[in-house]
KEVEX-94488 format. One line per field, with one value per residue (C-alpha): x, y, z; residue in three letters. Coordinates in Angstrom, 1 decimal. Layout:
REM residues N
xx	c(X; ...);
yy	c(Y; ...);
zz	c(Z; ...);
r	c(Ala; ...);
//
This chain:
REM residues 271
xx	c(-11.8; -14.0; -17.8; -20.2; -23.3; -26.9; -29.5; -33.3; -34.7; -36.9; -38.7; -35.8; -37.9; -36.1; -32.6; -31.1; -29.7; -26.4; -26.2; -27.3; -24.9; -21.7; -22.3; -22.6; -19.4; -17.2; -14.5; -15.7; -18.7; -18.9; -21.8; -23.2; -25.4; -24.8; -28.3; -29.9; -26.9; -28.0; -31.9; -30.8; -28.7; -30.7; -33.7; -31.6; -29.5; -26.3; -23.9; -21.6; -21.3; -20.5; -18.2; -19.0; -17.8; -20.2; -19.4; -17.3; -14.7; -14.6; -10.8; -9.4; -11.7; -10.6; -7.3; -7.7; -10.2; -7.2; -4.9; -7.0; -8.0; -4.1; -3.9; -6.4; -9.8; -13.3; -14.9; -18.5; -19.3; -23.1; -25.1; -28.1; -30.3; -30.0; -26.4; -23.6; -21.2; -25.1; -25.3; -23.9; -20.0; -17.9; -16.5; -13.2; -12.6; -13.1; -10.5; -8.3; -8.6; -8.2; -5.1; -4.1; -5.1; -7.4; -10.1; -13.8; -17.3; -20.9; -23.9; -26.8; -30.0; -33.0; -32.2; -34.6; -33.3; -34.6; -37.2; -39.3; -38.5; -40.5; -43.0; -43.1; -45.0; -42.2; -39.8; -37.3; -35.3; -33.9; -32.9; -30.4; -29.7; -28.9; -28.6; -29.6; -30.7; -28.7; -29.9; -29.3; -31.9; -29.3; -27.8; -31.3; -32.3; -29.1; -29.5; -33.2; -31.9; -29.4; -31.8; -34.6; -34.0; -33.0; -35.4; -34.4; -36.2; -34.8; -34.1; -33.7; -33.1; -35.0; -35.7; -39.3; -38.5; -37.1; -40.3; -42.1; -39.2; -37.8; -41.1; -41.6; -38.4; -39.2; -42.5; -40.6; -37.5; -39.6; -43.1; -45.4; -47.4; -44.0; -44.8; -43.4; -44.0; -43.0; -42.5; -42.6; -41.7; -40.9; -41.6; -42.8; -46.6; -47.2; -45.9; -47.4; -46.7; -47.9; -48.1; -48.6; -47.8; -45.8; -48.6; -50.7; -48.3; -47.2; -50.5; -50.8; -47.8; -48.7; -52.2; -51.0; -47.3; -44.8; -43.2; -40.9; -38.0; -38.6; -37.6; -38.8; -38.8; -39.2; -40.4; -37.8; -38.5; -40.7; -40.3; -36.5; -35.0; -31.3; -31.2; -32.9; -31.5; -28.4; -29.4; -26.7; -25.3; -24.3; -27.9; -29.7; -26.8; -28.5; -32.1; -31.8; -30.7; -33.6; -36.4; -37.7; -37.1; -41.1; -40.7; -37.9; -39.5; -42.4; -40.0; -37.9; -40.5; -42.2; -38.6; -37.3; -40.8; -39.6; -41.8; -41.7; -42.0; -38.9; -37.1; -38.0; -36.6; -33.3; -33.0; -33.3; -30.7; -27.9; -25.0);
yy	c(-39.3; -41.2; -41.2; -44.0; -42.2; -44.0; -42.5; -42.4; -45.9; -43.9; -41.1; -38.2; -37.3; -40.1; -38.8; -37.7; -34.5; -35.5; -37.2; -34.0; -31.8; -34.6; -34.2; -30.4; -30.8; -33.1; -32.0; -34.7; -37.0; -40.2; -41.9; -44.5; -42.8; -39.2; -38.1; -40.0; -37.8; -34.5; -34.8; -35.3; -32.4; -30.2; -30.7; -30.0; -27.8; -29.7; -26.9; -30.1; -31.9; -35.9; -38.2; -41.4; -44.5; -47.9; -51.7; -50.4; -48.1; -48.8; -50.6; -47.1; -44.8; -46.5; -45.9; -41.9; -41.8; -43.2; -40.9; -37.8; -39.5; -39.6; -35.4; -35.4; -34.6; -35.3; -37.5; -39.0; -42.3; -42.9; -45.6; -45.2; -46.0; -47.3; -48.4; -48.5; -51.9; -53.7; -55.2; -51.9; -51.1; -50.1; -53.4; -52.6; -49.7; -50.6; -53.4; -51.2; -48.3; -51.3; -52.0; -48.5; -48.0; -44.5; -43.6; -44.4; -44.2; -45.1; -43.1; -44.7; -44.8; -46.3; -50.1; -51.9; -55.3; -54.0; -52.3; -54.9; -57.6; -55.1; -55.1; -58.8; -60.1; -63.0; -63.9; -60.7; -62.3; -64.8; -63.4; -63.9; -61.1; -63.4; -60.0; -60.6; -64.0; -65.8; -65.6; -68.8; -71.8; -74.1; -71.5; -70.0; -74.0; -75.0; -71.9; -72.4; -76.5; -75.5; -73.2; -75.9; -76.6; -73.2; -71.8; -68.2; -65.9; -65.1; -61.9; -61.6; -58.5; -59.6; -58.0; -57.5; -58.9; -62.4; -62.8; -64.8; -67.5; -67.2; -68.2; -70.5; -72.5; -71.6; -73.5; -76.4; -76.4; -75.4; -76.6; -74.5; -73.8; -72.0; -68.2; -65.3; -61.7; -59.1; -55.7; -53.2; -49.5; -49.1; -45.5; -44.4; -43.3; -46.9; -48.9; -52.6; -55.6; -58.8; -62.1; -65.2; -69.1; -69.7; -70.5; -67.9; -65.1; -66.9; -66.9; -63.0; -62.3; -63.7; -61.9; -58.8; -58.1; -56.3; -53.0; -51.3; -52.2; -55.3; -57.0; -60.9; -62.8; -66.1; -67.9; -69.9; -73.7; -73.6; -77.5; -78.0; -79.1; -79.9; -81.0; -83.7; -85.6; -84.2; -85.3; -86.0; -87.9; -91.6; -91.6; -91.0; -94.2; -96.1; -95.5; -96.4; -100.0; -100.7; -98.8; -97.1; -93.4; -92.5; -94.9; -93.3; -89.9; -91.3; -92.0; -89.2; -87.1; -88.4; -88.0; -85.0; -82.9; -81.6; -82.0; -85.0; -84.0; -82.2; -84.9; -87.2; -84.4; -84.8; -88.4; -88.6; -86.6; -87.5; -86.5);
zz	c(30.8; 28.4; 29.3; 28.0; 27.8; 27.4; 25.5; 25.1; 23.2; 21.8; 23.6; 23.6; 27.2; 28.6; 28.5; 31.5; 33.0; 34.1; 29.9; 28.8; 31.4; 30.3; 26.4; 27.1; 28.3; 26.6; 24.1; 21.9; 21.1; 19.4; 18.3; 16.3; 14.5; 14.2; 12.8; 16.0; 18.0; 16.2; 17.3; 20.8; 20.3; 18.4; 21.2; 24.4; 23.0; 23.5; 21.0; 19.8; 16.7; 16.9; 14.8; 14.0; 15.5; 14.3; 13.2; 10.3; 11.6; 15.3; 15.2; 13.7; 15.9; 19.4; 18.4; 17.8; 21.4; 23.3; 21.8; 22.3; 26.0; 26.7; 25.8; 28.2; 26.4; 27.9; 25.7; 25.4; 23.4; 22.6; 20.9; 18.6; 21.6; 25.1; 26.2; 24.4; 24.1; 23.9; 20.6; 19.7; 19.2; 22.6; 23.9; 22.0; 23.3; 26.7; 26.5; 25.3; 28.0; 30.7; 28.8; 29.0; 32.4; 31.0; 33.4; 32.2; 33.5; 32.6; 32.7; 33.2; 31.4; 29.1; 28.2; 26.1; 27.7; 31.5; 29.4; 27.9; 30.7; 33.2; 30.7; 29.8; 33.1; 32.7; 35.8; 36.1; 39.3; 36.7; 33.0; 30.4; 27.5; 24.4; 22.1; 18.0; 17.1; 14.6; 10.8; 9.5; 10.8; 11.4; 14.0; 15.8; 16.2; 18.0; 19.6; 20.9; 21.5; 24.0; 26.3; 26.2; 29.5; 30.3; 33.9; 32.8; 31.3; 27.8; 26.4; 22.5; 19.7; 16.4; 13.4; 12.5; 8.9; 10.6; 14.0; 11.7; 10.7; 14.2; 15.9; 13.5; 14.5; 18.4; 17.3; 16.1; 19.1; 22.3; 23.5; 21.2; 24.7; 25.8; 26.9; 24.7; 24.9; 21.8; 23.0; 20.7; 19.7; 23.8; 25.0; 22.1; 20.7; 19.0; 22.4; 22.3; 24.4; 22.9; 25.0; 24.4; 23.5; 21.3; 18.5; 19.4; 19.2; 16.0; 14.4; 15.5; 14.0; 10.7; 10.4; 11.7; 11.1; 13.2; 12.7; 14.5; 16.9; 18.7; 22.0; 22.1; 25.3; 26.2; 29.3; 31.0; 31.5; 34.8; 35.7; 36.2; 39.3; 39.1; 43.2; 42.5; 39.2; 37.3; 33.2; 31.7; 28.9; 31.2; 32.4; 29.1; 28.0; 30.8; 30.2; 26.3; 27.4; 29.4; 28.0; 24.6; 24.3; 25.1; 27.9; 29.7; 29.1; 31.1; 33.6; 33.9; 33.7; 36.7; 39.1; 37.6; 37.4; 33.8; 30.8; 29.2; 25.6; 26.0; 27.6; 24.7; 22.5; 24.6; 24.8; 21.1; 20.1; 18.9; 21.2);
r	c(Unk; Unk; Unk; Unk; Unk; Unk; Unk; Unk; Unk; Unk; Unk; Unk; Unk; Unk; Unk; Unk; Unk; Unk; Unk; Unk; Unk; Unk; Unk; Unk; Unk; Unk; Unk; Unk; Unk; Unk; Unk; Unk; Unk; Unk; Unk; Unk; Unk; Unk; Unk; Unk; Unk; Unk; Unk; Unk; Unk; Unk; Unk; Unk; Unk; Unk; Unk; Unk; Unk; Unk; Unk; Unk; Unk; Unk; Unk; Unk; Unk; Unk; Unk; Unk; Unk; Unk; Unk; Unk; Unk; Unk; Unk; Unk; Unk; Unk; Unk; Unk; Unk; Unk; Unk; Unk; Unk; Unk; Unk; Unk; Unk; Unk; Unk; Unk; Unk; Unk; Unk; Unk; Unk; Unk; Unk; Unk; Unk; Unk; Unk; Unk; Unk; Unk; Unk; Unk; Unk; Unk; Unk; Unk; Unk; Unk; Unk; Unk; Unk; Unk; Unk; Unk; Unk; Unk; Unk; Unk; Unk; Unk; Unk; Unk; Unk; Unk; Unk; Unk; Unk; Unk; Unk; Unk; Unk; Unk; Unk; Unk; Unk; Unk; Unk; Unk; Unk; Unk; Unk; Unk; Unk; Unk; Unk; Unk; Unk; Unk; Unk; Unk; Unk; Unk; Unk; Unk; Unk; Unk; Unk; Unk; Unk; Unk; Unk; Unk; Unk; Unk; Unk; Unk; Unk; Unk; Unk; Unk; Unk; Unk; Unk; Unk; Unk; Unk; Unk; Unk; Unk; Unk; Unk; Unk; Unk; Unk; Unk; Unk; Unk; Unk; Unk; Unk; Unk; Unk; Unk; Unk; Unk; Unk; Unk; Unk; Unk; Unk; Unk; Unk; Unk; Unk; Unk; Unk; Unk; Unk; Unk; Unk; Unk; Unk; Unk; Unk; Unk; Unk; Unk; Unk; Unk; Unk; Unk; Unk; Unk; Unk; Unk; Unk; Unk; Unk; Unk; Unk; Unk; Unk; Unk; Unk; Unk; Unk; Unk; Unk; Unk; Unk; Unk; Unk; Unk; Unk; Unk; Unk; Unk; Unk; Unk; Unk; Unk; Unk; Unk; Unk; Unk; Unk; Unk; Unk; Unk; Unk; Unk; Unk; Unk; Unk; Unk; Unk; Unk; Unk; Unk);
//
């Protein structure tokens, strides 16, 4: 039986008992980061030792959990924090014990995706969990161009050393009035929630500076509505021959309810 156990996101308090009473007893523990593993450990006196299984070495460490799965060991799988197979090794190894048809089970727990959209005050009926943002600009712009007309709100990992150039080109791609919120350091001492437009949280941002883990969310696009006018690619064509792009923006906006920079934005590029 192979358990995939979540873990505190940062206060250890968090953890559950039935994590705690499954690591205590599984034959063996895997984890991402077995220093992180060892504090758990070490403060609820859970008497194992874990081996590593990351980004690196997760092809040649799925192959030894199914094999020790098949003699029939209990074993527990754990991220650095939260759930495992979230941005965080796993996926692998649960393709493979579908394959294999070995038994598997989650244990639920802390997720800093749920986390910070509680804490956001953004819509939580409607989300979408978009993991790291790309490096590269080229990549987070036609990233942040595809969800412009996205009514969900949206759920992004960042790096504190990359908010600044991301926001930057969030500035550029969405309507710099567009709500954000930066959680921060979640369940921990230090816990902060910033929100915000766009610009504002921006300017915070570069004044300030941001340490820590950080979860950034961004308000969904509040004035679609698809049951009246489906956009798409033979109307923009139609529009164009009649009337200028800031024209047909005018227009569209006034049927369609949906902001008219951004609709400019759309009809101008190229397809």
């Amino acid at each position: 039986m192979i358990y995939l156990v979540c873990t505190p996101i940062g206060n250890l308090n968090d953890i559950s008992l039935r994590s705690i009473e499954i690591l205590n007893s599984s034959d063996l523990i895997y984890a991402e980061d077995t220093r992180r593993a060892k504090k758990i450990f070490d403060k609820f006196k859970i008497k194992k030792k874990s081996f590593s299984f990351n980004d690196h070495n997760e092809g040649v460490k799925t192959k030894h959990i199914i094999q020790e799965a098949k003699a029939g060991k209990t074993i527990s799988v754990i991220s650095d924090a939260g759930a495992p197979l979230i941005s965080d090794p796993g996926h692998l190894l649960v393709s493979e014990c579908i394959r294999e048809n070995i038994e598997f089970s989650v244990i639920p727990g802390p997720s800093s995706v749920i986390n910070s959209l509680l804490l956001s005050g953004l819509r939580t009926d409607k989300f979408m969990f978009f993991g790291f943002i790309p490096r590269k600009d080229s990549e987070r712009k036609k990233l942040f161009k595809k969800n412009l007309r996205n009514d969900s709100t949206m759920v992004f990992f960042e790096s504190p050393k990359r908010l600044i150039k991301t926001l930057s080109v969030m500035k550029e791609t969405f309507l710099p009035s567009r709500q954000v919120v930066i959680c921060r350091e979640m369940t921990k001492l230090h816990e902060e929630v910033i929100r915000g437009s766009i610009a504002e949280i921006l300017k915070k941002v570069s004044t300030l500076g941001i340490k820590g883990e950080v979860c950034l969310l961004v308000e969904g696009e509040k004035d679609i509505d698809n049951s009246q006018v489906n956009l798409n690619e033979d109307i923009k064509k139609v529009v164009l021959q009649k009337l200028s792009p800031s024209e047909a923006a005018k227009l569209l906006s006034l049927i369609t309810k949906q902001n008219k920079r951004e609709l400019y934005k759309w009809l101008t590029e190229k397809s």
